[in-house]
N, C-alpha and C positions, 0 to 999 in steps of 0.2 A: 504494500500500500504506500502511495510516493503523495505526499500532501503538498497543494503549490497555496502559492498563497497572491492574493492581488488588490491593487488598490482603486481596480477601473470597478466604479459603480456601472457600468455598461453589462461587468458581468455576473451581478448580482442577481439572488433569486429571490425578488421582494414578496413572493405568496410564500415560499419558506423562512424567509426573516420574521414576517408579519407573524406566521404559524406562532413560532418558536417563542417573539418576545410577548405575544398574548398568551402565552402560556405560565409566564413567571412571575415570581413574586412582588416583582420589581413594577409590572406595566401591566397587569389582568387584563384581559378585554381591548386592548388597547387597538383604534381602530389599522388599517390598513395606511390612509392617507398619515396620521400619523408619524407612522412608523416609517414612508418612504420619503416624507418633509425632514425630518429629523436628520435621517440618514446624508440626503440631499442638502441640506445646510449646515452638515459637519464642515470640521475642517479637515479632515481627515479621515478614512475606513479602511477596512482591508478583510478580505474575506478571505478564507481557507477552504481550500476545493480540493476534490477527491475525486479522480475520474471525470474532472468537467464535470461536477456534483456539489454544489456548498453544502458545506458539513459547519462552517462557522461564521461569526464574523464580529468585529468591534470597532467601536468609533473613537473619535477623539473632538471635543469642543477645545478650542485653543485661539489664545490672541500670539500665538507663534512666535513666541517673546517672552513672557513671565510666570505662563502659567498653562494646564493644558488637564483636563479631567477626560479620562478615558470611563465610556459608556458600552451599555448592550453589549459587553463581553457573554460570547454566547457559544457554544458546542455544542451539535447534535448528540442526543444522546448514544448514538450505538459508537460514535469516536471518540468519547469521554478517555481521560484515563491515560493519552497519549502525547501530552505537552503541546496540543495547541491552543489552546488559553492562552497558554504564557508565551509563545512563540508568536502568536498574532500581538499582541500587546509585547512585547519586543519589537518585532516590524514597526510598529506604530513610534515608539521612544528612538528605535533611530534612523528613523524615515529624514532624511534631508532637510525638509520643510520644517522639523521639529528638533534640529539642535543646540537654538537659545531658549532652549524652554527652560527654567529655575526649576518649578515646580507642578510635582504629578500629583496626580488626587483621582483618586476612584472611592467606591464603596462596596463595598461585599459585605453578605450575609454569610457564609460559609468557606470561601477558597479564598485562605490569606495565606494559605500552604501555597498557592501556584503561583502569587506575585510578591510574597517573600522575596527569593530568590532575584529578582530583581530589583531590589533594594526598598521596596513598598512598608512602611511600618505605620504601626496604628500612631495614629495621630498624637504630638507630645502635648499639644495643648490644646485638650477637646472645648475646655472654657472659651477659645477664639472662635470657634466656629460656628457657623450661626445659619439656619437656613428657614426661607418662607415659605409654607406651604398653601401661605390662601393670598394670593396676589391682592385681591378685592382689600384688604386690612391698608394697602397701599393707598389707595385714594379717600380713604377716611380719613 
């Protein structure tokens, strides 16, 4: 099994993307349109193919300068187990377009085993970070 890996959203398979990330914990339900805006307005993607097959893929939002949170890290389930996680999010850290980035930021619920290893640690100062979950609190 020879895994290639690419950054052309031309050869992505957005009914398997969609499938996969309305499946998780992360996005439930989450529509189609969504998922292929999202995708479409990164700054970066890269999918993992098997046979001209995507089995993976993950994104990165980045000002390609200071900062850069990699998203939708994702593996079909029957290629789990085989370091493409961590090898797409590798591609992604040193992709060209991404090497004044200071700082990476992702979030996991369960695989701090796969991005360990690439220097990933839990956050030293959880008190700084701060996130909004209801925009609408913005214009009150």
């Amino acid at each position: 099994m020879t895994i290639s890996y690419s950054f052309d959203l031309a050869a992505f398979d957005f009914v398997a993307v969609h499938g996969w990330l309305a499946s998780t914990y992360w996005s439930p339900g989450i529509s189609f349109e969504r998922v292929e805006k999202g995708f479409r307005n990164s700054t970066l993607c890269v999918g993992a193919f098997c046979d001209g097959k995507q089995v993976g893929m993950a994104r990165v939002v980045s000002d390609t300068t200071r900062f850069a949170y990699i998203a939708d890290v994702f593996v079909d389930q029957a290629y789990r187990k085989r370091g493409i996680a961590r090898e797409m999010v590798r591609q992604l850290m040193n992709h060209c377009a991404m090497r004044d980035i200071d700082k990476w930021c992702l979030q996991t619920q369960t695989a701090h085993g796969v991005y360990a290893p690439l220097g990933f640690e839990v956050t030293r100062q959880p008190e700084r970070f701060m996130i909004c979950y209801d925009k609408n609190k913005a214009s009150e």
